[in-house]
MARFI-223544 format. One record per atom (N, C-alpha, C, O, CB): x, y, z. Coordinates in steps of 0.001 Angstrom, whole numbers, padded with zeros to 6 digits, always signed. Each point is the difference from the previous one (the first is absolute). Glycine has a CB too. Layout:
MARFI-223544
XYZ/...
END
This chain:
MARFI-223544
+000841-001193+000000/-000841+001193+000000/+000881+001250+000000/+000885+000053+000854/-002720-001301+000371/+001688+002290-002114/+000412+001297-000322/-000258+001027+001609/-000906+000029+000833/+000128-000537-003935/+002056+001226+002951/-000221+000972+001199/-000823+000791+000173/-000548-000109-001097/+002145-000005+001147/-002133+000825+000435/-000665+001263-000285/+000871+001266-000538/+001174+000059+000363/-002709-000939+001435/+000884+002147-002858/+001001+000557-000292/-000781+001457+000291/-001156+000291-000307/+002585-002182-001412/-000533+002630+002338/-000342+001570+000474/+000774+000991-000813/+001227-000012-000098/-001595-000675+002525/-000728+001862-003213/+000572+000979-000020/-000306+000979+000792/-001140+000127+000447/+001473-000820-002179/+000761+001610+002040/+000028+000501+001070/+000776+001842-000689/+001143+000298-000344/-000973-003345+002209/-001400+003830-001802/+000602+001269-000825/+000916+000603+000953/-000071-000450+001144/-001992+001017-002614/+003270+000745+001151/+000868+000533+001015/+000336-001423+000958/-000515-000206+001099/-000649+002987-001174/+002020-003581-000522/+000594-000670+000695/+001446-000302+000869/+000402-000879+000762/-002075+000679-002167/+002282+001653+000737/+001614-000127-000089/-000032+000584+001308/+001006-000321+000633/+000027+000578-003246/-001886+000548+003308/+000540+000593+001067/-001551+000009+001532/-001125-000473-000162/+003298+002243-002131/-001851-001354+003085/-000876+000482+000744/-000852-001575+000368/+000517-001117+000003/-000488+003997-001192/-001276-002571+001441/-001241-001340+001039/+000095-000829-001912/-000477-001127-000131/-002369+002969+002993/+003170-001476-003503/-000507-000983-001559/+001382-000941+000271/-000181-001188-000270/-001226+003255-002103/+002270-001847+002686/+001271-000739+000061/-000066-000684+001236/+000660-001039-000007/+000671+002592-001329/-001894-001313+002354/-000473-000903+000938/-001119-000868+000002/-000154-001097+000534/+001137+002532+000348/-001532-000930-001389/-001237-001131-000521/+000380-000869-000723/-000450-001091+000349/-001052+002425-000408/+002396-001388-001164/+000488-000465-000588/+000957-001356+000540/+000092-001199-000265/-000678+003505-000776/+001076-001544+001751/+001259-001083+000484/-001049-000839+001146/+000522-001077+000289/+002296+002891-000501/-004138-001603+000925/-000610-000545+001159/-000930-001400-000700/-000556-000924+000592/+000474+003647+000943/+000194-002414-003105/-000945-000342-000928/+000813-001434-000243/-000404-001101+000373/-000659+003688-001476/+002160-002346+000472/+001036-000520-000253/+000013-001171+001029/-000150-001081-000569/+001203+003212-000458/-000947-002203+002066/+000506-000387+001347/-001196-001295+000018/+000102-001226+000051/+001015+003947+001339/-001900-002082-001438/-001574-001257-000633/-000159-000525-000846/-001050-000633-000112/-000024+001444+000691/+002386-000815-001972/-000287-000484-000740/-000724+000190-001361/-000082-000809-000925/+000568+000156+002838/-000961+001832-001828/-000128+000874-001291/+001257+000352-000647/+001134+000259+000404/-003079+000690+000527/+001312-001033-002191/+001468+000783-001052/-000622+001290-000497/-001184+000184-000281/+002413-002532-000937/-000249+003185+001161/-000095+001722+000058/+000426+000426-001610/+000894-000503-000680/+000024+000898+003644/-001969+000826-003376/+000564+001031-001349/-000654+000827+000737/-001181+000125+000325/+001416-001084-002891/+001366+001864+002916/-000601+001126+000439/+000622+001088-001026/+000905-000014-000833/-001253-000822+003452/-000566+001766-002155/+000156+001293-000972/+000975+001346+000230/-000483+000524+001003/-001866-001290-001297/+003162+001349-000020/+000410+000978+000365/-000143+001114-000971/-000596-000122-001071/+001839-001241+002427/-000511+002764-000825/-000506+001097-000961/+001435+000828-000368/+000210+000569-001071/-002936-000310+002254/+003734-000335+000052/+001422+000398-000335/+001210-000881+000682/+001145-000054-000448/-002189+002439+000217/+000662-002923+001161/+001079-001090+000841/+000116-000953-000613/-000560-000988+000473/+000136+001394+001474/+001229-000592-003342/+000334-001153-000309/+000478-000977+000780/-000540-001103+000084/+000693+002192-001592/+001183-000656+002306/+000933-000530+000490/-000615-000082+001792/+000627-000486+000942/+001381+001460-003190/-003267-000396+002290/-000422-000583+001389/-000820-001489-000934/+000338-001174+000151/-000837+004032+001990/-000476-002414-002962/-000629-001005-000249/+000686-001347-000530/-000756-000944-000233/-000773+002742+000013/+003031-001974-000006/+000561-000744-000359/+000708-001121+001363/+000093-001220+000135/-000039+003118-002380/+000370-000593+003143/+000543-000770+001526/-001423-000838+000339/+000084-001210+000214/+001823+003439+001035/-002877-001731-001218/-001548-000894+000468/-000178-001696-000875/-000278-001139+000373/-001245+004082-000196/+001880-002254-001553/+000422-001115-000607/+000732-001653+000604/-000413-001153+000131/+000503+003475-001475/+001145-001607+001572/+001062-000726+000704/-000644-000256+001339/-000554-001097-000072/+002611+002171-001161/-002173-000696+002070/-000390-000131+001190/-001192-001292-000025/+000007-001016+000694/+000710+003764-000181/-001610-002380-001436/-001197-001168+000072/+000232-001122-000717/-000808-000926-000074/-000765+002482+000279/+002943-001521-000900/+000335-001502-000597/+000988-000283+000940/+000483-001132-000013/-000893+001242-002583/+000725+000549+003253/+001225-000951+000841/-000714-000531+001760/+000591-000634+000875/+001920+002520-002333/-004137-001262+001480/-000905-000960+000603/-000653-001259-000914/-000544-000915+000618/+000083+003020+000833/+000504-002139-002575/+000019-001211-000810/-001554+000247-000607/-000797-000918-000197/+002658-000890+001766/-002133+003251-001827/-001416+000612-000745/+000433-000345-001310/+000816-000844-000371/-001672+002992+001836/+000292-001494-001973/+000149+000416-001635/-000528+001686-000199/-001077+000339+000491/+000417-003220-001388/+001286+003606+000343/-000565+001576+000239/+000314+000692-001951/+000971-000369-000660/+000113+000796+004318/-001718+000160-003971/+000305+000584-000824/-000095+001806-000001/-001000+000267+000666/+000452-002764-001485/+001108+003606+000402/-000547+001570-000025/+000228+000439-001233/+000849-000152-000879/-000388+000764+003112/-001597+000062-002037/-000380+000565-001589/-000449+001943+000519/-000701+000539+000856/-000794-003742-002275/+002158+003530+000596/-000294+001757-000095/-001289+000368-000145/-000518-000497-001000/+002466+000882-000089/-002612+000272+001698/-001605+000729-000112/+000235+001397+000259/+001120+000220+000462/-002595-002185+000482/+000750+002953-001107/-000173+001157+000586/-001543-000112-000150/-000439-000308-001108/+002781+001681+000620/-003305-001119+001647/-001390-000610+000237/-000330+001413-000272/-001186+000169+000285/+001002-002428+001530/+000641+003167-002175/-000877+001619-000574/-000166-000295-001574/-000818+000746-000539/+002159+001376+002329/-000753-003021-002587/+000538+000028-001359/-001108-000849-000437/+000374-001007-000600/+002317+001316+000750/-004360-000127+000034/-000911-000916-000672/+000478-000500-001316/-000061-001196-000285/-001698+002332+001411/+002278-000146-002010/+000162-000598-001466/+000624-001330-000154/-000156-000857-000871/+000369+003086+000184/+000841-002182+002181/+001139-001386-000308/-000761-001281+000347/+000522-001108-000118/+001808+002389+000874/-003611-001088-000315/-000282-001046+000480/-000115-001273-000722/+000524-001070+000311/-001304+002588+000934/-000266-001161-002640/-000233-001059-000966/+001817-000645-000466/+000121-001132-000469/-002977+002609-000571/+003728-000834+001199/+001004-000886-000175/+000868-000903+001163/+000760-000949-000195/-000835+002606-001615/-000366-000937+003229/+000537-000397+000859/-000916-001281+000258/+000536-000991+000496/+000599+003279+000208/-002152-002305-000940/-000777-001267+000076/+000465-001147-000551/+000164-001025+000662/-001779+002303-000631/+001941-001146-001718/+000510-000947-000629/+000947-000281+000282/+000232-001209-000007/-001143+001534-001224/+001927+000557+001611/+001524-000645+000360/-000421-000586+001231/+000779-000932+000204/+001074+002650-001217/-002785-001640+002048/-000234-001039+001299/-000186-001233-000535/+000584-001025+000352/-001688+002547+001154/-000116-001366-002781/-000132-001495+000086/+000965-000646-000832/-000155-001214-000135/-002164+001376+000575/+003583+000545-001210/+001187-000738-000223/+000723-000728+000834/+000688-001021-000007/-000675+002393-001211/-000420-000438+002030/+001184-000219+001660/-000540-001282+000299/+000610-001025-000304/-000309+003605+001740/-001403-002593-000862/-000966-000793+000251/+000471-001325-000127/+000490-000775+000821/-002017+002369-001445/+001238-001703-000758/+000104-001453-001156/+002089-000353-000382/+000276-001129-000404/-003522+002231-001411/+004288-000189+001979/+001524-000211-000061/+000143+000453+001466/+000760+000952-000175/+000048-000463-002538/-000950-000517+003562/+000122+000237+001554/-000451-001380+000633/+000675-000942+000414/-001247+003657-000471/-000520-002558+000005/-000832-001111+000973/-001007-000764-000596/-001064-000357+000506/+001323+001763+001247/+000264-001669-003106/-001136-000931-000579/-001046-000092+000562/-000357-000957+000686/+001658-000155-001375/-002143+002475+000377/-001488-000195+000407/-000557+001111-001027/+000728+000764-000634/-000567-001563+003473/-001923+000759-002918/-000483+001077-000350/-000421+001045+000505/-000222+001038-000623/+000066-002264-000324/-000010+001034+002258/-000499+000931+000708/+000481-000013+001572/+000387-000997+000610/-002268+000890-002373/+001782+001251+002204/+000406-000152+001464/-000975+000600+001023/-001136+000354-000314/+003472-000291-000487/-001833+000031+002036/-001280-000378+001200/-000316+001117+000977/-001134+000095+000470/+001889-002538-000392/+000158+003242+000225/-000338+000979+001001/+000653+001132-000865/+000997-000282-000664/-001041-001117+003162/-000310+002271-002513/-000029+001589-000377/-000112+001012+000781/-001157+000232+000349/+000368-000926-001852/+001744+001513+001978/+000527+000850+001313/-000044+001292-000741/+000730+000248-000960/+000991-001950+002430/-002550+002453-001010/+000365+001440-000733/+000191+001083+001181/-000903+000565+000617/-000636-001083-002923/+002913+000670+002469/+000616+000236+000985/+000946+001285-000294/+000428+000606+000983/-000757-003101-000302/+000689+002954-002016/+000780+000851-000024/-000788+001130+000255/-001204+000097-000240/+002718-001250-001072/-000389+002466+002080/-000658+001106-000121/+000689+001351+000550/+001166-000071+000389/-003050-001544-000345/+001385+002503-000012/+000891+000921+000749/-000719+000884+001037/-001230-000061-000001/+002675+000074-002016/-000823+000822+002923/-000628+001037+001151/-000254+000832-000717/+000158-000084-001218/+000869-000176+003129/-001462+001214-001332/-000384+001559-000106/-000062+000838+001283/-000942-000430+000666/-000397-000267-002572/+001958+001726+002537/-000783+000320+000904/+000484+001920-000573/+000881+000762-000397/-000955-003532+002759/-001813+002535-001843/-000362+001241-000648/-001270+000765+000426/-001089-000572+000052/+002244-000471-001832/-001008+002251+002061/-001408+000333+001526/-000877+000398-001220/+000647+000462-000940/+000495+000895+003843/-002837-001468-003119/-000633+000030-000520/-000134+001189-000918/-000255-000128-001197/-000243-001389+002753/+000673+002651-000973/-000244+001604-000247/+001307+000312-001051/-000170+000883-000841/-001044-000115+003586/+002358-001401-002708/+001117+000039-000848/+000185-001354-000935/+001169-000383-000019/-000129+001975+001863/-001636-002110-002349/+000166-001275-000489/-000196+000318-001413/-000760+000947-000200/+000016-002354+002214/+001263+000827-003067/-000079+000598-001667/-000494-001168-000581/+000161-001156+000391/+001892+002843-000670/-002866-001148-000998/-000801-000874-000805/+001405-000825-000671/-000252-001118-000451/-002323+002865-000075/+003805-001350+000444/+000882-001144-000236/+000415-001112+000704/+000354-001010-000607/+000130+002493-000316/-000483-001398+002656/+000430-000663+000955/-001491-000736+000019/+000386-001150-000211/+001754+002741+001486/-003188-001668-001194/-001377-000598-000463/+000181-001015-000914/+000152-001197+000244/-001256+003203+000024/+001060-001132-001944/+000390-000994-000908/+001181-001113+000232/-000031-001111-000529/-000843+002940-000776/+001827-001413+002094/+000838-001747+000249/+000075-001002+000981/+000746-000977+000059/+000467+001997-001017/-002388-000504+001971/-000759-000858+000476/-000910-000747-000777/-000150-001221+000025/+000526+002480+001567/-000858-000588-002152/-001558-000937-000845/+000846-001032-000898/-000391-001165-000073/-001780+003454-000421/+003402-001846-000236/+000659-000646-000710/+000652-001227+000783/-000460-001084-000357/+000632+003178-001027/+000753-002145+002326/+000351-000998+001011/-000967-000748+000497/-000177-001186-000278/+001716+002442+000802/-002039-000754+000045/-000983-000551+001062/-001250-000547-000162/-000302-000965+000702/+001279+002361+000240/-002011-000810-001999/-001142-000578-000726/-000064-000342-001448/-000312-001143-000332/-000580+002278+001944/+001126-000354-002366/+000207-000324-001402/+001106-000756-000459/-000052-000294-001195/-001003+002124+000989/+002188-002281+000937/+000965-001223-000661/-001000-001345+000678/-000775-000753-000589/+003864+002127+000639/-002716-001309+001379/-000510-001352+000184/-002018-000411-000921/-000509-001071-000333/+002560+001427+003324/-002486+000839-003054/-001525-000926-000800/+000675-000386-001344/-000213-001138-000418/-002239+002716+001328/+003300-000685-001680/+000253-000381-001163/+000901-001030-000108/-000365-000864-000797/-000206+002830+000255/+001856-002208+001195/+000943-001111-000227/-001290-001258+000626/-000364-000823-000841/+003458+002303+001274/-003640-001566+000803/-001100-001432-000279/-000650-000226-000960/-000019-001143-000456/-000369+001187+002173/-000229+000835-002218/-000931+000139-000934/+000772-001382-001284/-000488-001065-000379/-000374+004390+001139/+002404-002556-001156/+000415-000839-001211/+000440-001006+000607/-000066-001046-000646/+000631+002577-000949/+000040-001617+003033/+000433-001490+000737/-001185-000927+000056/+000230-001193+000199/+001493+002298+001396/-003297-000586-001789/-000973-000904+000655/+000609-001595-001019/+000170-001106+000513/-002806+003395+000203/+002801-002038-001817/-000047-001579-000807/+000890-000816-000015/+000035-001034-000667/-001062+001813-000610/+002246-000155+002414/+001066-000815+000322/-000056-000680+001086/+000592-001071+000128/+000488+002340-001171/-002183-000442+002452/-000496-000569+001003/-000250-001200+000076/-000766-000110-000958/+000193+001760+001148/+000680-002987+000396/-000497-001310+000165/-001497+000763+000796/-000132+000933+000791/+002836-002940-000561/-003350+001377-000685/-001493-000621-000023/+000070-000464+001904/+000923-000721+000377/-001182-000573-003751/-000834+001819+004423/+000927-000255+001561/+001133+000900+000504/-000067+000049+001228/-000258-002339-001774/+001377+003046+000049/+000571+000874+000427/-000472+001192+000455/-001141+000422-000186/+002258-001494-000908/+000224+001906+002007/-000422+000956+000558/+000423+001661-000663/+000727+000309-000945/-000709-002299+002929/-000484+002476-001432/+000465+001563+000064/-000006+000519+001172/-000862-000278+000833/+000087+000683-002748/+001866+000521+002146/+000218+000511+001153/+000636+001387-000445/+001088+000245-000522/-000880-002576+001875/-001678+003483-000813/+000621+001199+000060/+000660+000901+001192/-000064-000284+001196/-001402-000015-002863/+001854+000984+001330/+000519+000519+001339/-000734+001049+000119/-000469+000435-001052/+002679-001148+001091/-002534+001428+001220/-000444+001192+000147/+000770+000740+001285/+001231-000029-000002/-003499-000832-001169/+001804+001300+001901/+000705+001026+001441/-000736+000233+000854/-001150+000385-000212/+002370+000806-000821/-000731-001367+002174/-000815-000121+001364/-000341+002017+000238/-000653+000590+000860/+002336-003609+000529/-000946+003499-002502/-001072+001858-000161/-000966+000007-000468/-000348+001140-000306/+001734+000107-000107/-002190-002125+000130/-001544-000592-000438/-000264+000125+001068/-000673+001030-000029/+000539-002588-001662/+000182+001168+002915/-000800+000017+001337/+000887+000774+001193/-000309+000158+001181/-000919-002588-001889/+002186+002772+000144/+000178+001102+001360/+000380+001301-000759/+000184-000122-001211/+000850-001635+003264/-000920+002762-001597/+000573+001503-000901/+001190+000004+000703/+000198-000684+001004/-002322+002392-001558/+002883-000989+000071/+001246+000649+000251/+000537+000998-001187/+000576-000353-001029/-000101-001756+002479/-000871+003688-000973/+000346+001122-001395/+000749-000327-000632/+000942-000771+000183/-001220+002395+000555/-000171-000867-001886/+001419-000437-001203/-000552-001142-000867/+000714-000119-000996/+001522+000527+002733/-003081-001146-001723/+000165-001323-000613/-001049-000134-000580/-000066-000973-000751/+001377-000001+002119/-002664+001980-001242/-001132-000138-001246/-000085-000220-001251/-000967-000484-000589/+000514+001509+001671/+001403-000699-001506/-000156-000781-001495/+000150-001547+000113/-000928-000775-000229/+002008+002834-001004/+000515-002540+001708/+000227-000930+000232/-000549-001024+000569/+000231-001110-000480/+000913+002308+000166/-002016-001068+001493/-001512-000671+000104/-001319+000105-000440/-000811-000829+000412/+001819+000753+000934/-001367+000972-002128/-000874+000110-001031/+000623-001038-001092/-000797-000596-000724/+000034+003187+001332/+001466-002709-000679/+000599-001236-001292/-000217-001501+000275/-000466-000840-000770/+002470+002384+000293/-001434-001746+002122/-000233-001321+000440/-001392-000296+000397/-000355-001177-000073/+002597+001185+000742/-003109+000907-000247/-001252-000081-000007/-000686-000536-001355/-000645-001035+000168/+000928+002801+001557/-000274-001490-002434/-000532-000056-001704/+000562-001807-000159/-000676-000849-000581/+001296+004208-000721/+000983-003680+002083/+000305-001291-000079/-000537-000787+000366/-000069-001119-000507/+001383+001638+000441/-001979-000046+001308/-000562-001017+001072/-001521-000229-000780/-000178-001214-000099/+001595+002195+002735/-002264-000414-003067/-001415-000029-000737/+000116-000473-001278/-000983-000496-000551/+000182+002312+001709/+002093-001717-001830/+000567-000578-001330/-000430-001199+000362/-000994-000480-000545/+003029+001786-000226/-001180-002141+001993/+000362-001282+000301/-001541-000768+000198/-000173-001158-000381/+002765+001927+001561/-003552-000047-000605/-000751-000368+000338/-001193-001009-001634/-000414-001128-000266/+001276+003423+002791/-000880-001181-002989/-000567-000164-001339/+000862-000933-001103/-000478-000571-000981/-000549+002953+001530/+002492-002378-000096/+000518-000961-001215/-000567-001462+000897/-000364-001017-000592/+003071+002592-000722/-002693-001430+002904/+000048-001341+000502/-001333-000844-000458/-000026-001194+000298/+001501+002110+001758/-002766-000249-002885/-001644-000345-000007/+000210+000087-001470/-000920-000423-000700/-000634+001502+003003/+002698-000561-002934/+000094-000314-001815/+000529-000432-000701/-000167+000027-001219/-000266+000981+001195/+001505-001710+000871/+001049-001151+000123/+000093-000982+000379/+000970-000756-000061/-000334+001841+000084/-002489-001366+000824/-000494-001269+000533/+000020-000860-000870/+000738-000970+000175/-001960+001817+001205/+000377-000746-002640/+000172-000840-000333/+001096-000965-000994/-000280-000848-000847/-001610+001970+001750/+002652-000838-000634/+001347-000501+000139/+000975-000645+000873/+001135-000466-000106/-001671+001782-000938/-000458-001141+002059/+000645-000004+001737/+001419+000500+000303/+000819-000578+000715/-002133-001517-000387/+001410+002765-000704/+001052+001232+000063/+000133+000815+001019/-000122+001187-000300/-000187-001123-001638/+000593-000383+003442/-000272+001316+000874/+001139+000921+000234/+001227-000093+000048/-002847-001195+001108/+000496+002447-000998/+000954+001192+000192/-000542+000448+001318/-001098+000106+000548/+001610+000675-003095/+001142-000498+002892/-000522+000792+001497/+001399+001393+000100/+000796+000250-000906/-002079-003196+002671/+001224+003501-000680/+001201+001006-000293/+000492+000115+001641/-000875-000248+000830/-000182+001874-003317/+001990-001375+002827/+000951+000474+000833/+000323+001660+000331/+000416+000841-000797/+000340-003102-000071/-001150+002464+002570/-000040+001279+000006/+001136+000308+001096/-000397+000218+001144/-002191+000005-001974/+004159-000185+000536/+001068+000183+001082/-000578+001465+000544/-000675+000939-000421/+003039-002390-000776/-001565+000983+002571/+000160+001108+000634/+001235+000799+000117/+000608+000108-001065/-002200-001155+001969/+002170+001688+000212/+001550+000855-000453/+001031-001205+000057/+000192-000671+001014/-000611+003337+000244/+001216-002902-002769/+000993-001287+000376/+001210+000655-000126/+000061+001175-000364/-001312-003253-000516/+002558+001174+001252/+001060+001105+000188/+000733-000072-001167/+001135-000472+000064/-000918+000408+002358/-000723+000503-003629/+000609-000001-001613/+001250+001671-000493/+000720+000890+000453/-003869-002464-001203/+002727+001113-000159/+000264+001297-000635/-001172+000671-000738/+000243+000481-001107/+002022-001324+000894/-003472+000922+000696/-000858+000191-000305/-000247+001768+000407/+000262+000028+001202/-000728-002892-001146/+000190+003934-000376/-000041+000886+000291/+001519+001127+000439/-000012+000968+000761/-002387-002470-000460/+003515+000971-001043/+001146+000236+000318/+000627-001270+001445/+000906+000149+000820/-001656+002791-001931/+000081-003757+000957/+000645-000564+001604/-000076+000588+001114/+000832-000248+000874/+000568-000488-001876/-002519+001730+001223/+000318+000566+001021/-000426-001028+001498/+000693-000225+000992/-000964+002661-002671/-000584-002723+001472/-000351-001320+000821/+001072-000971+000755/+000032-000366+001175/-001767+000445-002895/+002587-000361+000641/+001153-001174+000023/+001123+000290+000610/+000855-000725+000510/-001509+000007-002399/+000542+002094+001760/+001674+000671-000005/-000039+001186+001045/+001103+000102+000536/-000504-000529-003321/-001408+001254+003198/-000334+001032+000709/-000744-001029+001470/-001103-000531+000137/+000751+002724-002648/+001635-002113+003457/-000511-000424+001521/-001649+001002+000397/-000966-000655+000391/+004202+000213+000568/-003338+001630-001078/-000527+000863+000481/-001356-000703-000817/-000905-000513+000659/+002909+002716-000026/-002023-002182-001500/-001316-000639-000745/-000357-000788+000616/-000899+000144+000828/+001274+000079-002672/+000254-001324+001606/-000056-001098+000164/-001328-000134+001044/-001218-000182+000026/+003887-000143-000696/-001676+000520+001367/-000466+000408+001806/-001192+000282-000010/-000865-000685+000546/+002735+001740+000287/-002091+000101-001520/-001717+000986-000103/-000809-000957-000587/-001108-000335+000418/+001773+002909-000995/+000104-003165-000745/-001461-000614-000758/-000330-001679+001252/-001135-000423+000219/+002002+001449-003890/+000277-001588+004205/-000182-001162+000956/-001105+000071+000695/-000875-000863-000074/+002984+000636+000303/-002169+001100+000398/-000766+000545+001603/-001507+000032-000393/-000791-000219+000918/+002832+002063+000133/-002583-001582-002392/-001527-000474-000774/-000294-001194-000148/-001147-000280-000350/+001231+001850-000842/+000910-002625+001428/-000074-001181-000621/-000312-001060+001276/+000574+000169+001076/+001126+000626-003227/-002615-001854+001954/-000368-000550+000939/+000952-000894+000710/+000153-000073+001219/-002091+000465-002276/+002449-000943+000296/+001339-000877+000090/+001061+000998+000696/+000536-000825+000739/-001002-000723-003080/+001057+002619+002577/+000929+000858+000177/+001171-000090-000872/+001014+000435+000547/-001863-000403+001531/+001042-000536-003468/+000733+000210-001166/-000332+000265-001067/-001099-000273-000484/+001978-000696+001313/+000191+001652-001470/-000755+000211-001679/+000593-001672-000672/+000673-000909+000487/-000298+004481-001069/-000941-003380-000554/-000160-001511-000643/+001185-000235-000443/+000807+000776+000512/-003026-000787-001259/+002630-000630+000106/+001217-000629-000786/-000633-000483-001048/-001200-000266-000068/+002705-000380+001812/-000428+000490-002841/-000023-000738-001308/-000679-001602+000120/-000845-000320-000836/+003150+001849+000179/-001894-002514+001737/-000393-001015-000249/-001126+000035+000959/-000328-001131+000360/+002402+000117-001305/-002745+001953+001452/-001811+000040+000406/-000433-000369-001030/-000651-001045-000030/+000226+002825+001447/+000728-000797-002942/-001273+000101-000756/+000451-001326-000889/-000790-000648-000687/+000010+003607+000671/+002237-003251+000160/-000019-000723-001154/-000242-002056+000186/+000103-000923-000808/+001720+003514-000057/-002131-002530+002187/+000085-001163+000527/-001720-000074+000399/-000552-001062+000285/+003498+001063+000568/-003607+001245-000893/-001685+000292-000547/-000103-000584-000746/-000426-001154+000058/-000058+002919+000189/+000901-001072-001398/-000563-000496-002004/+000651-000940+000020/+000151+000149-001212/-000368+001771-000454/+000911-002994+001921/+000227-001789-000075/-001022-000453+000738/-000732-000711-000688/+003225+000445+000636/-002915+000396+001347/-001271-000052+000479/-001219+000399-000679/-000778-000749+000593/+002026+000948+001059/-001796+000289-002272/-000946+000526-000865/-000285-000575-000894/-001122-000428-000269/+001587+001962+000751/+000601-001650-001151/+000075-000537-001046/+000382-002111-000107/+000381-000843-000812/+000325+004017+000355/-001117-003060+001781/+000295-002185+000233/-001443-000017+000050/-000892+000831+000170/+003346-001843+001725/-002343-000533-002153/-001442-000592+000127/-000434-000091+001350/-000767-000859+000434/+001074-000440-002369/+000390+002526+002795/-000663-000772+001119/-001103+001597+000168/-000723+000099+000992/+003163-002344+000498/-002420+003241-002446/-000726+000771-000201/-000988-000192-001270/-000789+000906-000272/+002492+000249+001589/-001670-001970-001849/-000657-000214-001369/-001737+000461+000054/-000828+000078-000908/+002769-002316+000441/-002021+002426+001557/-001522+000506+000003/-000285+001423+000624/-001057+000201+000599/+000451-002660-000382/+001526+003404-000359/+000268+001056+000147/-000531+001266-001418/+000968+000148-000747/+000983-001674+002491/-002890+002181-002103/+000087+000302-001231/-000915+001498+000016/-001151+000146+000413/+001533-002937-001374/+000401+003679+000454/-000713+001377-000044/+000252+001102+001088/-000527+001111+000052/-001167-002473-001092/+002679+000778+001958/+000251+000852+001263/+001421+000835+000191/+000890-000111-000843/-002418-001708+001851/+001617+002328-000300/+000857+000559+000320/+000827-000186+001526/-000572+000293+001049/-000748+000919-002854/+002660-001709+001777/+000625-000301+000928/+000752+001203+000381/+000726+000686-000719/-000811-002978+000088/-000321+002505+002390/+000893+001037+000724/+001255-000579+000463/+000119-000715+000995/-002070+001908-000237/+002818-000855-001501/+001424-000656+000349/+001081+001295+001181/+001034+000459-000486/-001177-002065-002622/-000156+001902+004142/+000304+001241+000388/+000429+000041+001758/+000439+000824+000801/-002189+000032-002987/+001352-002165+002179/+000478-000260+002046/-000985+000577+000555/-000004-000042+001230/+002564+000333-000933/-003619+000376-000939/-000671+000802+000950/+000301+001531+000078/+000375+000610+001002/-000407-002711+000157/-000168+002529-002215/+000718+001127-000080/-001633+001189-000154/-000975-000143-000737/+003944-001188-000640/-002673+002409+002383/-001156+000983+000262/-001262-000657-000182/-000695+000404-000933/+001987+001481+000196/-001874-003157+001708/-000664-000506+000087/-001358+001457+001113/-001130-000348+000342/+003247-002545-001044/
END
C-alpha cells in the first residue's frame, strides 16, 4: 500500500516546515511549495529523506493565479516520476504573510495582497488541484486565532482569515460528495518569524503576549505542527467543516 502524499504550500520555512517534517515522522511523503528559499526548501528535502520519507519542492508564488494551470500539470508530473501515483491526499494551504497595520492607515495596496495571499491563491490553486485530489482526502486551511480575539493593527489580516474560516465551511458541504473533508486551523501567537519574530526573539513580548494564554506560554512550531498530523490521521477522519483553535488557550 502507497503512502499518503501531502502538499503542503510555504513549506521551506516557518509552522509549513514543521508540519511538514511532523507529517513526515507519520509517514506521509511531502511536495512542499516554496516562493524564494530554495536552499531552505532543499535542506527540508534532506532532512526528511534522511528520516527515510520521500519529499519533493517545487516553486509556487500563491499571488501568481496565472501559474497555476501549469503548476498543476507539473504536480501531476511530479506525481506520476516522483511517486508513481495519480493523485495525492492531503492539501495544506498554508503559505502566507503578516501585515500589521492600524485600520485608519491601511492602503488599498496592503489589502490587495492580502486578498491575493490569503483568499484568492488558496480558492484558486484548489480549485485546479481539485482533480489531482484522491477521492477521501483532506484539505486543511489555515486561518488565525485574530478571527476570535482582536489585537490593533491586524484588521485586514483577520478579515482575510475570517473569509478562510466560512470558505472552509462551504468547500467542506461541496466537497462531500467526494468525501473530501475540509477543516482549517486557527494558531495562536507561535514563536516564528511571523510578524518580524517579534514573538520569538523579543523577551519583553514574549512575556506580554504569554500572560493571555491559558497555558502560561506562547506556542512553538511543533504545537501546530504535531496538530495538522493529528488532524489530518484517521483518528480524526470524522472531523469536517470546522475550525481548530490551536492556541493553548489564548485570550479565552
Amino acid at each position: 500500500m502507497s503512502k499518503p502524499i501531502a502538499l503542503i504550500t510555504g513549506a521551506s520555512r516557518g509552522l509549513g516546515r514543521n508540519m511538514a517534517l511532523h507529517l513526515a515522522k507519520r509517514g506521509v511523503d511531502i511536495i512542499g511549495t516554496y516562493r524564494h528559499g530554495a536552499a531552505e526548501a532543499d535542506a527540508l528535502r534532506v532532512e526528511i529523506e534522511a528520516m527515510g520519507g520521500k519529499a519533493t519542492m517545487m516553486a509556487l508564488d500563491v499571488t501568481d493565479t496565472a501559474s497555476f494551470a501549469v503548476f498543476a500539470a507539473t504536480m501531476a508530473d511530479t506525481l506520476n516520476a516522483d511517486f508513481q501515483r495519480e493523485r495525492f491526499d492531503f492539501l495544506i494551504n498554508n503559505a502566507g504573510n503578516g501585515l500589521f497595520a492600524s485600520f485608519d492607515e491601511a492602503t488599498e495596496e496592503q489589502f490587495a495582497s492580502l486578498v491575493a495571499t490569503h483568499l484568492r491563491g488558496p480558492v484558486f490553486l484548489t480549485q485546479k488541484l481539485l482533480p489531482l485530489i484522491a477521492d477521501g482526502g483532506r484539505i486543511l486551511n489555515v486561518s488565525s486565532g485574530f478571527v476570535r480575539f482582536t489585537l490593533p493593527g491586524y484588521s485586514l489580516y483577520a478579515a482575510m482569515k475570517a473569509a478562510v474560516e466560512v470558505l472552509t465551511r462551504y468547500m467542506a458541504v461541496e466537497l462531500g460528495t467526494r468525501r473530501i473533508r475540509v477543516n482549517a486551523i486557527a494558531p495562536g501567537a507561535i514563536a516564528t518569524d511571523f510578524g518580524g519574530g517579534a514573538v520569538r526573539d523579543d523577551d519583553g513580548v514574549n512575556a506580554w503576549v504569554a500572560q493571555g494564554i491559558a497555558l502560561g506560554r506562547v506556542g512553538q512550531p511543533d504545537d501546530v505542527g504535531g496538530a495538522v498530523a493529528a488532524i489530518l490521521s484517521e483518528d480524526l477522519a470524522w472531523a469536517n467543516g470546522t475550525t481548530f483553535d490551536i492556541s493553548g488557550g489564548q485570550l479565552l
